[in-house]
Biopython code that builds the backbone (N, CA, C, O; Angstrom):
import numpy as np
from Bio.PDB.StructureBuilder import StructureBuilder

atoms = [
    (1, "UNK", "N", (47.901, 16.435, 84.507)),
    (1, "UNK", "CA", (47.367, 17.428, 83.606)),
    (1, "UNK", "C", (48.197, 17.461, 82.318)),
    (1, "UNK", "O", (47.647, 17.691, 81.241)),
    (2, "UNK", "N", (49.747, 17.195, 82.429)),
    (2, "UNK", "CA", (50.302, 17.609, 81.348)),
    (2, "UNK", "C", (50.039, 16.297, 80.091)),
    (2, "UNK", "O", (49.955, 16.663, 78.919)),
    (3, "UNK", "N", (49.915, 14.704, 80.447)),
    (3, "UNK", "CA", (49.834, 13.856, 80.032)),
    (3, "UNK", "C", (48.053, 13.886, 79.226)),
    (3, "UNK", "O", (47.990, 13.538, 78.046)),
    (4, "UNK", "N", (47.006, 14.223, 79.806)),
    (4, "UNK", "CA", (46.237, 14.917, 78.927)),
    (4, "UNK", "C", (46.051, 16.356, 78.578)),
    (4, "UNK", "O", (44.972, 16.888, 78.317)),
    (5, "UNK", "N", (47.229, 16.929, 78.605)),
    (5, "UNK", "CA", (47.363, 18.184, 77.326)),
    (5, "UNK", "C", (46.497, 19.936, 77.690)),
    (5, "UNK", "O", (46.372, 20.959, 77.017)),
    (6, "UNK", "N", (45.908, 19.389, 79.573)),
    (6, "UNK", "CA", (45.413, 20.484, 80.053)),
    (6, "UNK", "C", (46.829, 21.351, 80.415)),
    (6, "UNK", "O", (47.726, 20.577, 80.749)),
    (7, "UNK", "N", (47.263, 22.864, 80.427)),
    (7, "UNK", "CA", (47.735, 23.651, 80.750)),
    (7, "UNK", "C", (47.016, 24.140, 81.749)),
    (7, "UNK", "O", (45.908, 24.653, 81.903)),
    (8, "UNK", "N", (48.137, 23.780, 82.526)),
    (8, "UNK", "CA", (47.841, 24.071, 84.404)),
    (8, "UNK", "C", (48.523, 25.035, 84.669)),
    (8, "UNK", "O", (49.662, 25.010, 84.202)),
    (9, "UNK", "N", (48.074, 26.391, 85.601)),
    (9, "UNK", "CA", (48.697, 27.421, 86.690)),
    (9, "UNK", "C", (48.929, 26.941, 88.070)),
    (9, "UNK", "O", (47.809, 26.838, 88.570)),
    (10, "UNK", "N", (49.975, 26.540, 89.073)),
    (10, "UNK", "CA", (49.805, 26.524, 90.269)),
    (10, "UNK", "C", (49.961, 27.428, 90.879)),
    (10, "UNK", "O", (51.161, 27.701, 90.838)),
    (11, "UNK", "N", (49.253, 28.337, 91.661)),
    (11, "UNK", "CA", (48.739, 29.204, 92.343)),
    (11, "UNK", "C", (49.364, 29.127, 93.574)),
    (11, "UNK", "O", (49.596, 27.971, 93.928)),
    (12, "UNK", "N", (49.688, 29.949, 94.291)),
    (12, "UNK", "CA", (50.247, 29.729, 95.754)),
    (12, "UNK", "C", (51.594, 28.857, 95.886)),
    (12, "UNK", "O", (51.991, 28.193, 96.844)),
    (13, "UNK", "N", (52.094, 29.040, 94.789)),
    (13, "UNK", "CA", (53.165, 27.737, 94.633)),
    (13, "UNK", "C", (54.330, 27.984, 95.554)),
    (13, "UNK", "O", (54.868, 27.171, 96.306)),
    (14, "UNK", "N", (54.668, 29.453, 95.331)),
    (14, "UNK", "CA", (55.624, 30.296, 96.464)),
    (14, "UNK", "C", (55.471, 30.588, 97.831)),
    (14, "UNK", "O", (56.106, 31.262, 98.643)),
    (15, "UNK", "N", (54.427, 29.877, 97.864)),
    (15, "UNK", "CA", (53.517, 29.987, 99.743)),
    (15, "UNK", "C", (54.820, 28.964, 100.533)),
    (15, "UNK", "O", (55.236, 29.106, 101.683)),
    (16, "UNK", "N", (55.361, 27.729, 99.312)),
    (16, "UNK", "CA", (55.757, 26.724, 100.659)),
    (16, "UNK", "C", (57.003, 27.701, 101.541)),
    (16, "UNK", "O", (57.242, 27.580, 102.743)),
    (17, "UNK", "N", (57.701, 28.685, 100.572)),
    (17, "UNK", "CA", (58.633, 29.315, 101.245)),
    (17, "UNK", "C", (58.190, 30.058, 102.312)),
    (17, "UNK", "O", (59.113, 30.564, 102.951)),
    (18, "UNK", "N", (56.815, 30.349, 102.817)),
    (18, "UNK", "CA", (56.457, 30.673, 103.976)),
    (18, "UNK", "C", (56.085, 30.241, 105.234)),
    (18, "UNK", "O", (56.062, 30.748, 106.355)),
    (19, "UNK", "N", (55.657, 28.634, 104.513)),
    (19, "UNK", "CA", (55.264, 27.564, 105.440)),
    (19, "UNK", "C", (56.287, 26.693, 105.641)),
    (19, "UNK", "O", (55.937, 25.587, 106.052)),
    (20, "UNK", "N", (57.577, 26.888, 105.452)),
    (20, "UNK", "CA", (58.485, 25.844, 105.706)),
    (20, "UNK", "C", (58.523, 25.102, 104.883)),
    (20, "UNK", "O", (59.456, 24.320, 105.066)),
    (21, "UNK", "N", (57.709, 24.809, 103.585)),
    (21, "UNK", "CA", (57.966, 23.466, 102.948)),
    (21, "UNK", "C", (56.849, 22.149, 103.240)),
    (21, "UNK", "O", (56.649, 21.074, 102.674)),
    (22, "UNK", "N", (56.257, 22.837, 104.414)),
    (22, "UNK", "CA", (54.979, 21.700, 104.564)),
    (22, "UNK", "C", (54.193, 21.214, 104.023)),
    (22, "UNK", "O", (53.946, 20.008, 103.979)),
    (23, "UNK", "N", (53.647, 22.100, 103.502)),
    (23, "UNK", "CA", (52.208, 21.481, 102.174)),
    (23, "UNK", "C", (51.449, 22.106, 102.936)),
    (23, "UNK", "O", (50.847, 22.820, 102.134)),
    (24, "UNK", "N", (50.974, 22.387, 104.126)),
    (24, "UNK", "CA", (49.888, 22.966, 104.841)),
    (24, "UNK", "C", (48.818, 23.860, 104.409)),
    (24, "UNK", "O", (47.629, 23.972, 104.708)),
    (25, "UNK", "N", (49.960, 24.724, 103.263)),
    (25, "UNK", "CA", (48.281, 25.571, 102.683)),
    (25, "UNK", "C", (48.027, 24.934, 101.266)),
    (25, "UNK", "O", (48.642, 24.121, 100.575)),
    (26, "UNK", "N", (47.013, 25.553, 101.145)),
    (26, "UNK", "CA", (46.253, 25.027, 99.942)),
    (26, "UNK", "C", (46.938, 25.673, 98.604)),
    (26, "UNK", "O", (47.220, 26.871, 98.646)),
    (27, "UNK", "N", (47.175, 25.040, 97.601)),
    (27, "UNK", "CA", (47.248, 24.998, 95.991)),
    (27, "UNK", "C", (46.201, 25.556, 95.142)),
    (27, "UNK", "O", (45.875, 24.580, 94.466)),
    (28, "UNK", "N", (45.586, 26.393, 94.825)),
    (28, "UNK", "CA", (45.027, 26.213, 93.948)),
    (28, "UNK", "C", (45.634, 25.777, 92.109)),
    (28, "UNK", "O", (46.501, 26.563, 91.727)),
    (29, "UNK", "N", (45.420, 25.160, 91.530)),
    (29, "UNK", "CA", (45.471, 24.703, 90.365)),
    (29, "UNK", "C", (44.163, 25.271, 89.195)),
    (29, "UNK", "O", (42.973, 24.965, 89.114)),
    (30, "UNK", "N", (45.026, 26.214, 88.390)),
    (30, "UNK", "CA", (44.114, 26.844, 87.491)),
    (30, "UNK", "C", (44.407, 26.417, 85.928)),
    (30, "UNK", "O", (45.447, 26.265, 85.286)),
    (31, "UNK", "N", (43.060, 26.299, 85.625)),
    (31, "UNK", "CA", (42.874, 26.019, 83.938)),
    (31, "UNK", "C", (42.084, 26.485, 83.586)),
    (31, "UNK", "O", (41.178, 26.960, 84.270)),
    (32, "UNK", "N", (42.179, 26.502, 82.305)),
    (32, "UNK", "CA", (41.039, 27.136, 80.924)),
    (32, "UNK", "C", (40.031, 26.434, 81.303)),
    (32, "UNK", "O", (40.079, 25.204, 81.327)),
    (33, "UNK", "N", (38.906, 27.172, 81.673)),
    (33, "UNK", "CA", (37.127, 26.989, 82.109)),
    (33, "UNK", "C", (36.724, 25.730, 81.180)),
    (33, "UNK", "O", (36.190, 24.721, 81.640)),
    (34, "UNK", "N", (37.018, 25.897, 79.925)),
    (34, "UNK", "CA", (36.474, 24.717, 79.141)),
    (34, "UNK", "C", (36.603, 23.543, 79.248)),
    (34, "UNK", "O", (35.763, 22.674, 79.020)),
    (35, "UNK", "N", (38.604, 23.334, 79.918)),
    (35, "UNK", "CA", (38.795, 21.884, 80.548)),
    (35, "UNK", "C", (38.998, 21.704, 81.989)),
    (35, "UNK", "O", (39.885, 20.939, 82.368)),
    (36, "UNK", "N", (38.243, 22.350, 82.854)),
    (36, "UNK", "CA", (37.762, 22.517, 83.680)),
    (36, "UNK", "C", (37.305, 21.019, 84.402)),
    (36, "UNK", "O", (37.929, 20.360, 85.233)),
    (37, "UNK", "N", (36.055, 20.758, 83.799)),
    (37, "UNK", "CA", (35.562, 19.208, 84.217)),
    (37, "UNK", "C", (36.540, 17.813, 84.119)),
    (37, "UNK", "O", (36.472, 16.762, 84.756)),
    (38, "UNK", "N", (37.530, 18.279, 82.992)),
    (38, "UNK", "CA", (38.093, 17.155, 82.821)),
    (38, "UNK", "C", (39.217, 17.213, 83.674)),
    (38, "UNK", "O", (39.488, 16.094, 84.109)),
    (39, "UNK", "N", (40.140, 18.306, 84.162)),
    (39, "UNK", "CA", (40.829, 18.654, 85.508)),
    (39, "UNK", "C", (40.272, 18.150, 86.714)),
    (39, "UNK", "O", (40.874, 17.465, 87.541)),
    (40, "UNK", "N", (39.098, 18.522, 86.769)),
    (40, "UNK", "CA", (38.631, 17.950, 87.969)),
    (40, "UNK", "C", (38.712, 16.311, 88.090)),
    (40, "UNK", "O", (39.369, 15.703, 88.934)),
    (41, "UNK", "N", (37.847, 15.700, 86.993)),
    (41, "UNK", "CA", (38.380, 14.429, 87.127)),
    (41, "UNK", "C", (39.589, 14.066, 87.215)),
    (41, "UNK", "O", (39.689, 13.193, 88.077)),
    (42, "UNK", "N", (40.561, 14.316, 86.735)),
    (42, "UNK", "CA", (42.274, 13.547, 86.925)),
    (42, "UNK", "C", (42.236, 13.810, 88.468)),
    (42, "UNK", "O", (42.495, 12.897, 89.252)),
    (43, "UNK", "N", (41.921, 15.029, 88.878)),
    (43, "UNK", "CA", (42.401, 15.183, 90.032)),
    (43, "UNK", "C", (41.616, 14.229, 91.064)),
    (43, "UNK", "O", (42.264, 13.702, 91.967)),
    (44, "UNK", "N", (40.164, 13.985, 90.943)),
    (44, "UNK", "CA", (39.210, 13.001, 91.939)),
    (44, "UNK", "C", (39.844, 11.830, 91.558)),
    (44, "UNK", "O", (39.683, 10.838, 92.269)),
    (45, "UNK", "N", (40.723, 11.745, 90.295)),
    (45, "UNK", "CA", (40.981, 9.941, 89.934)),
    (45, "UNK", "C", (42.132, 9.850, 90.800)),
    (45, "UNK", "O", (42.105, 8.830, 91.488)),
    (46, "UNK", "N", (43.268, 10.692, 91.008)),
    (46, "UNK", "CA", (44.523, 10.965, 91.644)),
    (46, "UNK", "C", (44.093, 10.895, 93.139)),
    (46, "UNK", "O", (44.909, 10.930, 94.060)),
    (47, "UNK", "N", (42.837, 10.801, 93.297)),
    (47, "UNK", "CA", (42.684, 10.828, 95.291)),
    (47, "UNK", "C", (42.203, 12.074, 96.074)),
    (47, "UNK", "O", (41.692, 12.135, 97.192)),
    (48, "UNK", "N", (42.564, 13.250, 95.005)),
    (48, "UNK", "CA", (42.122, 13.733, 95.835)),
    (48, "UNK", "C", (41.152, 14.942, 95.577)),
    (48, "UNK", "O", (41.511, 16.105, 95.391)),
    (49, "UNK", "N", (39.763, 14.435, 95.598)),
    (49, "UNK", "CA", (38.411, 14.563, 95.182)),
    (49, "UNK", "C", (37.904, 15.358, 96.465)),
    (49, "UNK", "O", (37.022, 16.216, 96.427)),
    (50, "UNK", "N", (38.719, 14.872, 97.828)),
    (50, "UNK", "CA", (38.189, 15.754, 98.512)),
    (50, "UNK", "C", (38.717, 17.166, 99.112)),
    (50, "UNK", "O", (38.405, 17.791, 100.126)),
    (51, "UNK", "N", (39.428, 17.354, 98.313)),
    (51, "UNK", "CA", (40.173, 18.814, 98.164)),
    (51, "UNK", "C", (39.391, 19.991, 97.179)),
    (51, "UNK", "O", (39.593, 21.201, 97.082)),
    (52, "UNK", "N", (38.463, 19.137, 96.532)),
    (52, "UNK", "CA", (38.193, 19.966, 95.325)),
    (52, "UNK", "C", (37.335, 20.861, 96.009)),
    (52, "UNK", "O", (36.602, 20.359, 96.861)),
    (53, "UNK", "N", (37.256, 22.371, 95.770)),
    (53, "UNK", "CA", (36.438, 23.051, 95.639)),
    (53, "UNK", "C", (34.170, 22.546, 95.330)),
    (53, "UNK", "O", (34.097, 21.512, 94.666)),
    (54, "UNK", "N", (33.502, 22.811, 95.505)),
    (54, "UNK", "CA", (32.081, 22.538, 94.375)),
    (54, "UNK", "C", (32.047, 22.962, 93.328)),
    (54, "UNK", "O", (31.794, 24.166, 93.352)),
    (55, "UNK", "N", (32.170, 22.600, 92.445)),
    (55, "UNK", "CA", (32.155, 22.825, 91.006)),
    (55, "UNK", "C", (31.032, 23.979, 90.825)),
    (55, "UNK", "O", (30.206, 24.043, 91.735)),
    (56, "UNK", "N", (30.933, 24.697, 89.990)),
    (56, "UNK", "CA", (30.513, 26.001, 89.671)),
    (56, "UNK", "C", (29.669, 25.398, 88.796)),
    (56, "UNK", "O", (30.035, 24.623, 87.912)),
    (57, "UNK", "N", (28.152, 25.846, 89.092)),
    (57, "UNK", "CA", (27.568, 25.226, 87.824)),
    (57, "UNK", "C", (27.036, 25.927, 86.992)),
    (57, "UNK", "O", (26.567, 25.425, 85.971)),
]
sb = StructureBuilder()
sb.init_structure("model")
sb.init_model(0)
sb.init_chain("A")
sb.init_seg("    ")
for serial, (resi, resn, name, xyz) in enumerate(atoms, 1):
    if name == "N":
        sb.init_residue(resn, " ", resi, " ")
    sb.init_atom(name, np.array(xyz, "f"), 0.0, 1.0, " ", f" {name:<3s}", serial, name[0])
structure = sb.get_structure()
């Protein structure tokens, strides 16, 4: 996100201190609605497309 210039929130970021450090719960990753679509893509190009939420249409 930062390499194309989207400003990202990670959400739940303080969760791992509850889970041990696992990764087990989910992230959400928040951005400005407008670059929205293009977040989504880095993230389906990065692998993992099947984490994503359905896009809001």
């Amino acid at each position: 996100m930062k390499d194309a210039g989207i400003h990202c929130f990670v959400a739940d970021q303080a969760m791992s201190i509850l889970e041990g450090s696992l990764g087990m719960l989910p992230r959400r990753f928040l951005v400005d609605e407008e670059r929205a679509d293009q977040a989504r893509r880095i993230l389906f190009d990065a692998g993992l497309g099947d984490e994503l939420r359905p896009a809001r249409a």
